[in-house]
N, C-alpha and C positions, 0 to 999 in steps of 0.2 A: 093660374094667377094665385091661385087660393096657396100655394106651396109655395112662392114666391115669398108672398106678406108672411105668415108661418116661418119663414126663417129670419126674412127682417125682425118681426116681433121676438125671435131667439135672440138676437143680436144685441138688439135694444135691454130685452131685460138682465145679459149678464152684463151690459157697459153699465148697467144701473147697480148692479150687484155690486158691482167692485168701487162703486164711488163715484163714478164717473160722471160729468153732466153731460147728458147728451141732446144736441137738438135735430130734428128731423125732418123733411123738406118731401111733401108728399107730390108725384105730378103725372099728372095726365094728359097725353097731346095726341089728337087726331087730324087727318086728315083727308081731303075727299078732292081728288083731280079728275078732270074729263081731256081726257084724251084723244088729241086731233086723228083723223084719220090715216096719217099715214107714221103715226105712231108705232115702234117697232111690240111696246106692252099691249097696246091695244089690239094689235094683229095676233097676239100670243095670247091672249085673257080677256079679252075684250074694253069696254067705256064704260062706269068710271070706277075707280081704281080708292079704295079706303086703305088706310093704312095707321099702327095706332102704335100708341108707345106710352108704358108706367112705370114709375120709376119710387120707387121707393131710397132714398138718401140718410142716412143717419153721419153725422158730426160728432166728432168730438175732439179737444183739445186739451189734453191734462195735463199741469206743471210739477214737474220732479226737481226740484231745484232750481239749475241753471235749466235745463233741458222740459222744450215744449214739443210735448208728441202730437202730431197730427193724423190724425185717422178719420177716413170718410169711405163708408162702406156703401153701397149701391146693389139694388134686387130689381133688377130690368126686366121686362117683358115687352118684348120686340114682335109685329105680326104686320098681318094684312098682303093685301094682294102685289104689292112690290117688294114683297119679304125676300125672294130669291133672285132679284133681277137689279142689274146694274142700272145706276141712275145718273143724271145727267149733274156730276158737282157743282155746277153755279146755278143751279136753284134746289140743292137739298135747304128743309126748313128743321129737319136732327140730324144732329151728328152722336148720337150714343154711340159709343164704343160697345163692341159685342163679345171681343177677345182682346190680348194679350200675346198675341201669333209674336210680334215685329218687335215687341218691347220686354227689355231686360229682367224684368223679374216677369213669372208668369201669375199673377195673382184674380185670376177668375175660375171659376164656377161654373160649369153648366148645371142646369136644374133640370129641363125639360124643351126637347128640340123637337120640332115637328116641320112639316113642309111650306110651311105658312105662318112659323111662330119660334121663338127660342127665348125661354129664360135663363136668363146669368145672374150667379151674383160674384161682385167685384168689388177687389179694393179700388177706389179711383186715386184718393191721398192715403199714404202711410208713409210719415218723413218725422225726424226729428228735427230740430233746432233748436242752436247754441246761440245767446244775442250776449255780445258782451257792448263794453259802452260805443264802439266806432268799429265793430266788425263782427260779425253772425255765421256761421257755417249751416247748411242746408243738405243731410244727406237721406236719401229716400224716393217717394212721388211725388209730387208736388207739381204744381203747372208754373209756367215763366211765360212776360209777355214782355217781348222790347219791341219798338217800333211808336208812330206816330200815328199809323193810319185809320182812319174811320170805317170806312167799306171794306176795302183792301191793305192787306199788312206785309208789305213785301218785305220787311226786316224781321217777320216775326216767325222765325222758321220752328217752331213750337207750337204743334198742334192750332194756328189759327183757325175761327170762326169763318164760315164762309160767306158772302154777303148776303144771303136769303135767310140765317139758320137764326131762329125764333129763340132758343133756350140758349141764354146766355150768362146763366147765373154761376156756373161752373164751367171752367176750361178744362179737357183732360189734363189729366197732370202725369208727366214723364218718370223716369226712373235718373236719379241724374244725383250730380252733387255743386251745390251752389257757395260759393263764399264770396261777402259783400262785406265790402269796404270804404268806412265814409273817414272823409280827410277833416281836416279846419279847417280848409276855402271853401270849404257848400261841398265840392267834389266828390264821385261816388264813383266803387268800380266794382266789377263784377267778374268772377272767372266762373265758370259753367264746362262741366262736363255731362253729359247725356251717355249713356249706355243704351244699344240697342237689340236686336238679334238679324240677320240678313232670308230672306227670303226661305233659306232651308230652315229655318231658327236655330242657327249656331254665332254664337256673341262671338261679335269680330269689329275692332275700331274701324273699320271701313264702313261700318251701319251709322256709326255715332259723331257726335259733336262736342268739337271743344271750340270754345269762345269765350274772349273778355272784351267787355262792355266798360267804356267810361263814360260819367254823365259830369255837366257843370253847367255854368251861365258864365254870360261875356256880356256886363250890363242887363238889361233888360231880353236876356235874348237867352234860351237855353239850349246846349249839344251834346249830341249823344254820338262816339264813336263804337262800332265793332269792328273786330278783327277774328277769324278763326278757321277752320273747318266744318263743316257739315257733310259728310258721307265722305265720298271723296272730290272732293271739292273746298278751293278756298273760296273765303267772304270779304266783304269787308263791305262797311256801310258809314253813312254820315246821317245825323239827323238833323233838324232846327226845329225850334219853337220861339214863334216872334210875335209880340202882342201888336195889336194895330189898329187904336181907337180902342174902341170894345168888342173889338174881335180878336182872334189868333189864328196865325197862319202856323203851320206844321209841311215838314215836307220829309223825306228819306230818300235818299239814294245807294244802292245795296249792286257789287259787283260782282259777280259769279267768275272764277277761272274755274270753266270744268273741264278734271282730269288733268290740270296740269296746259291744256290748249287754249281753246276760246274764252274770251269775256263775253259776256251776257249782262246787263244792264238793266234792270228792274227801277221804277221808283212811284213815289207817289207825292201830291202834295193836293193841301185841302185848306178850308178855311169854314171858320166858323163864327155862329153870334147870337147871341140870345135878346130879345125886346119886346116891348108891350104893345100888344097887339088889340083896342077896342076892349080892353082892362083883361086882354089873355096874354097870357105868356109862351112866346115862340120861340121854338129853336130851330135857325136853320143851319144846313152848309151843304158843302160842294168839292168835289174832290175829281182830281184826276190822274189816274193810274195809268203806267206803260210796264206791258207787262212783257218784259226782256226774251222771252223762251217763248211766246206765243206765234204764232203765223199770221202773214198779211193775209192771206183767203183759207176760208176751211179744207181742206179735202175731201173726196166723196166717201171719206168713209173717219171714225174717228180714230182708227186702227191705225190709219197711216198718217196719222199725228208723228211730229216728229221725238225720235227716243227720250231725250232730255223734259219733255216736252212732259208725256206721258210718265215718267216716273214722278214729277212732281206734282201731278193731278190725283195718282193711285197715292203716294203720302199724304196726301191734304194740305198741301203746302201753298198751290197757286189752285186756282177754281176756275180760270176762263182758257179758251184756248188762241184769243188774238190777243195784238197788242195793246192798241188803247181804248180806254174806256174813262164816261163820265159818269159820275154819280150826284145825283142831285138830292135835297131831304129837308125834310122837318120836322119836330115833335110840337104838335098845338096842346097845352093846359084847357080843354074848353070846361073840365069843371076839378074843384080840388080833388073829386074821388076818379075821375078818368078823363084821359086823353085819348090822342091819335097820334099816329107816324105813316109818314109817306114818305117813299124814297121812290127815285127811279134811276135804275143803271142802263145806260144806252153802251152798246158796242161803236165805238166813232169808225170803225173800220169798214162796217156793213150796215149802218144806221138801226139795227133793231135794239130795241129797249126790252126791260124788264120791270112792270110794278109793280110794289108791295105798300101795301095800307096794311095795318092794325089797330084797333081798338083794344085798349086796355083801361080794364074798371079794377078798383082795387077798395073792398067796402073797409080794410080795417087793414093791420099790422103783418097779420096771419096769412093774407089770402090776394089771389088774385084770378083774374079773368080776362083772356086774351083772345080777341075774335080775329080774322084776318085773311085776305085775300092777294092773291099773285097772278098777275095776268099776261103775258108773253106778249110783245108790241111788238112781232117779225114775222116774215115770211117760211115758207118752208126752206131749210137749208142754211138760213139763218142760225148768228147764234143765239138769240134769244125769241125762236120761231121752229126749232126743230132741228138740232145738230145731225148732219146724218150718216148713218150705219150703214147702209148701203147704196149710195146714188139720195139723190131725193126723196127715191119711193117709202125709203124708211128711215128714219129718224129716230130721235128721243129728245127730252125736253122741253116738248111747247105746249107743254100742257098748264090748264090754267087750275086752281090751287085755291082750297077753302083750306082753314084750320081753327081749330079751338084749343087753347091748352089752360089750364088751370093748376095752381101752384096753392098749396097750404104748407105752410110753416107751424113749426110747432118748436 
């Protein structure tokens, strides 16, 4: 750790050297799960399982004219006892990135790898951009988010967040080249190229994506279409946004031709609302996802997931393995310096849920404090009760989930 900070603090004082303003985002996240008995970690390491993660982030944004550089540098230190062992993606609570294997430029760092630990440092942004009055070009890393969804972003095939994952202050951001286009009817378009590398990491269009995006309103109502490729695969998507009282509804429909064959069917739609609650301020909503590639029953093993199925689990694209699901939520104000959020996501295929509370205090500008607990409402075999590896007897999954993470800004 100590070699970690020692290079961030290099970092930091030549961006300072040369003029630069830089700001810096300190954080720390832990973790502590106990693991059901017929857990496939627990039979391999035993009950209960800590796992930690520090990130040191430095910013910065300098303008050369026309042109704004974006640079955001990161010193990780990744450990604990689920360091070497695959995990169950619809309840990771990080998703740090540890390499550069799959993505176009290789810009990480190892520092210090151990059996139990690995520090990197990485650029996560390093992108220019050109704004002129009604059109911008974007070439470098940068992250992109299209889509409408709350829990679930079936339009958002760019690195999304998966529905458990805590740190959401930073999306990765891709290797790609962005040019946005705003009209003089409100209308907005977007063409997007992504570069990637394929499995041997040799850069080949068949890893990458190209897509244009157009956005606009029809009265009170806003849409968003895509059309493109993604690997090898075409997309093409609709979105809405519809106000409704004092709520909004939001929905996506996103269609897969893979390979040229089948459609596959993805969407989501949600609704939301904010009101005073006994002089507090409540946010709730509700969403429900159909997740196109998933299976009506699990398999006894998650191997024999089917292919399509699996590769879009291993990129982080989808996170569940059936089709539909509800999400339910809230965020309560119970005081101006800290609230609460409760969510809960049920599988409607095999009735198991998943719940997440957090507590977050925030004493000033600088800092925060997040406490929080995940608790698995399923049976063994279930998905949200122990997916399983081999037969019932072994799973992964259903384990229930403390965390604390803390965030200074500077």
């Amino acid at each position: 750790m100590a070699r970690c900070l020692c290079l961030a603090a290099g970092l930091l004082c030549a961006a300072s050297s040369w003029g630069m303003e830089v700001d810096t985002r300190l954080k720390w996240f832990s973790s502590a799960a106990a693991l059901p008995n017929h857990d496939l970690q627990r039979q391999l390491d035993g009950t209960p399982a800590y796992d930690y993660t520090a990130e040191l982030r430095l910013m910065t944004q300098p303008q050369t004219g026309p042109l704004r550089w974006i640079v955001h540098g990161t010193t990780t230190l990744n450990g604990g006892d689920s360091f070497q062992l695959p995990q169950d993606p619809g309840t990771q609570l990080e998703q740090t990135p540890r390499d550069d294997d799959l993505r176009l430029m290789d810009l990480s760092w190892e520092i210090e790898d151990g059996s139990r630990h690995r520090s990197v440092a990485r650029l996560d942004r390093l992108a220019v951009n050109y704004q002129a009055e009604t059109w911008a070009v974007t070439v470098g890393r940068e992250a992109v988010t299209w889509g409408n969804g709350l829990v679930f972003q079936p339009m958002d095939l760019f690195n999304p967040f998966a529905p458990t994952t805590v740190d959401r202050d930073y999306k990765v951001g891709d290797d790609l080249i962005l040019i946005d286009k705003l009209f003089a009817n409100g209308m907005d378009a977007q063409l997007l190229a992504v570069g990637r590398r394929n499995e041997d990491e040799e850069f080949t269009g068949q890893a990458g994506s190209l897509a244009l995006r157009l956005r606009g309103f029809a009265g009170n109502a806003g849409w968003e279409l895509i059309a493109g490729r993604h690997y090898a695969d075409e997309v093409y998507g609709v979105g809405l946004r519809l106000p409704l009282g004092g709520a909004l509804i939001r929905s996506d429909l996103v269609a897969t031709n893979e390979r040229g064959s089948d459609w596959e069917f993805s969407a989501v739609v949600n609704l939301d609302y904010s009101f005073s609650w006994f002089e507090k301020t409540l946010y709730v909503f509700a969403e429900y996802y159909r997740n196109g590639f998933g299976v009506d029953d699990l398999p006894e093993s998650v191997l024999l997931l089917p292919e399509d199925l699996q590769e879009r689990l291993q990129r982080g694209e989808v996170f569940t393995f059936q089709k539909n699901y509800l999400a339910l939520g809230t965020t309560i104000d119970w005081h101006p310096l800290w609230n609460q959020t409760l969510s809960l996501i049920t599988s409607i295929d095999d009735g198991s849920s998943l719940l997440q509370t957090q507590f977050s205090y925030e004493p000033g500008d600088h800092s925060r404090l997040e406490l929080g607990l995940v608790a698995p409402l399923g049976g063994r075999g279930d998905e949200y009760g122990g997916v399983p590896v081999a037969g019932d007897d072994v799973t992964t999954g259903g384990a229930r989930q403390t965390f604390v993470r803390f965030v200074y800004f500077l």
